[in-house]
C-alpha positions as CSV (number, residue, x, y, z in Angstrom):
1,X,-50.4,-6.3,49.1
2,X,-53.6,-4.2,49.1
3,X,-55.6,-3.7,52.4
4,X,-59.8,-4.0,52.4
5,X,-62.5,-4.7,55.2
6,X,-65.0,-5.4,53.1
7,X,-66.1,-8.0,50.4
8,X,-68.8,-7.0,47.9
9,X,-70.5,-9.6,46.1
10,X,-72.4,-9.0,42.6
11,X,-74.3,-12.5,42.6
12,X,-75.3,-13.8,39.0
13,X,-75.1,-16.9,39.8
14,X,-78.6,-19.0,39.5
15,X,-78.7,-19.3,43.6
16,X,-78.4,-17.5,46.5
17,X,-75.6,-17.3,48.8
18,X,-74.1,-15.8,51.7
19,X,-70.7,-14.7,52.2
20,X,-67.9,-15.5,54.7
21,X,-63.9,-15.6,54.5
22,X,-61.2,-17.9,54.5
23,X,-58.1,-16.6,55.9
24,X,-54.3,-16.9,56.8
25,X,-52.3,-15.6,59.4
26,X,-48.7,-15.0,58.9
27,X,-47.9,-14.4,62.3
28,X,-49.5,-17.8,63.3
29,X,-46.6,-21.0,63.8
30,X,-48.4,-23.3,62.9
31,X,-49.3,-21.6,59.4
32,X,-52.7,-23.2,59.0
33,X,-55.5,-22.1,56.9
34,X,-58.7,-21.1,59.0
35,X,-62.3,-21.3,58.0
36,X,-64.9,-20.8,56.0
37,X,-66.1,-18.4,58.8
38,X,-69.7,-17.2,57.8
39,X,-70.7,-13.6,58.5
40,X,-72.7,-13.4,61.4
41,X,-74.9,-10.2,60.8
42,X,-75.3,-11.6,56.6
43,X,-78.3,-11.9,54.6
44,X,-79.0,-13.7,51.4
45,X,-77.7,-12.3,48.2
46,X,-80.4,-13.5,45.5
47,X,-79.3,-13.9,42.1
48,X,-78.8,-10.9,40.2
49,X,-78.1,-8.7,43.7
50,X,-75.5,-7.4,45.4
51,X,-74.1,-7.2,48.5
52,X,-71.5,-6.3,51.0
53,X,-70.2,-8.5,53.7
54,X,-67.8,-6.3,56.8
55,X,-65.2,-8.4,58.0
56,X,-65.0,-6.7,61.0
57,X,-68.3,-8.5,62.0
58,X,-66.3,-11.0,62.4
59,X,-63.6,-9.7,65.1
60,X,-60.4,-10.6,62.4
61,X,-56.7,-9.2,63.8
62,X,-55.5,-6.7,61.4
63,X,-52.9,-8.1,58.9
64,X,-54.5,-11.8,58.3
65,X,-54.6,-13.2,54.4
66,X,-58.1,-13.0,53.4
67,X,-60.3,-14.7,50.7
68,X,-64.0,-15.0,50.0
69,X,-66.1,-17.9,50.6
70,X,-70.1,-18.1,49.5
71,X,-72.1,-20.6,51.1
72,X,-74.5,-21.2,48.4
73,X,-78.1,-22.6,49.6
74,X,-79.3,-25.8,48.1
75,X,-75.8,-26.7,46.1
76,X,-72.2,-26.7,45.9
77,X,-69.8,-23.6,48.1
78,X,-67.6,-21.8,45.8
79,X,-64.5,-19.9,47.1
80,X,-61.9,-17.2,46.1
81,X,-57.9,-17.7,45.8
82,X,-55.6,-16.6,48.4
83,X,-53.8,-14.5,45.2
84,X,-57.1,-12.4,44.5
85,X,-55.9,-9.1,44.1
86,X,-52.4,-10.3,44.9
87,X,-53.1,-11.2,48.6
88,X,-55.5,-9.2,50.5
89,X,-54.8,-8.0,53.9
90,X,-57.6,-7.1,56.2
91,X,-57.3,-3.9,58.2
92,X,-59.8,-2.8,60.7
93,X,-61.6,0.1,59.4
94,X,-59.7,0.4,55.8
95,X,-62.1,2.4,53.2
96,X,-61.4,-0.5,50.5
97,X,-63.9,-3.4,49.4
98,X,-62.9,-6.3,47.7
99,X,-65.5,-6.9,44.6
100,X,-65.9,-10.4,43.4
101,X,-68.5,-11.5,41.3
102,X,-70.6,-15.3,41.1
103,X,-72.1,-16.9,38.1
104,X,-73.3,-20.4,37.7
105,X,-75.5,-23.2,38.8
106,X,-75.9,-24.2,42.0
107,X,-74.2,-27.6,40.9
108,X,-71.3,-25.5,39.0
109,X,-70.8,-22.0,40.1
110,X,-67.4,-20.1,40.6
111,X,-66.6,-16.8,42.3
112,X,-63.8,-14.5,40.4
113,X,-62.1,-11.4,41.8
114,X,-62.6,-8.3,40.1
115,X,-60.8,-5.2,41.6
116,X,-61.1,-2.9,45.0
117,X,-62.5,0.5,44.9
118,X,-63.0,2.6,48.1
């Protein structure tokens, strides 16, 4: 499974949103899924930008399951699949981004993932 610590989002949906995560933890018994968790230090991503959310804002333990989450203002959330990218792994301080990209109404929107670069 490929390692990131960072999400970019190319928004083109017709709203704005900010990004979080949604994540597993292996290690964890109980084997629940934790969040949406909203980045603390984001910003609003207007239609048609981009932007880059670091999940180490969030103080994440290396090796948990990540996914992205948008809040998006004035509609519906939209989220990611744990399978994007074929299971992300956070690591603290990895050199690889996770880019997704949003499209849609703020009534019908969807986020898909579309590769890692570093």
């Amino acid at each position: 499974m490929p390692t990131i610590s960072k999400f970019y989002l190319d928004n083109q949906g017709a709203y704005d949103a900010w990004m979080g995560v949604i994540y597993f933890d292996p290690t964890d018994p109980d084997k629940k899924q934790h969040g949406p968790v909203w980045d603390p230090q984001g910003h609003r991503i207007s239609w048609g930008s981009g932007g880059t959310f670091d999940l180490g804002n969030l103080g994440l333990k290396s090796g948990v399951r990540v996914w992205i989450a948008l809040y998006v203002y004035s509609g519906w959330d939209c989220y990611g699949n744990s399978t994007d990218g074929g299971g992300l792994i956070y690591q603290t301080g990895d050199a690889h981004t996770a880019n997704y990209t949003s499209w849609g109404t703020t009534l019908k929107n969807s986020v898909g993932f579309n590769n890692i670069t570093t």
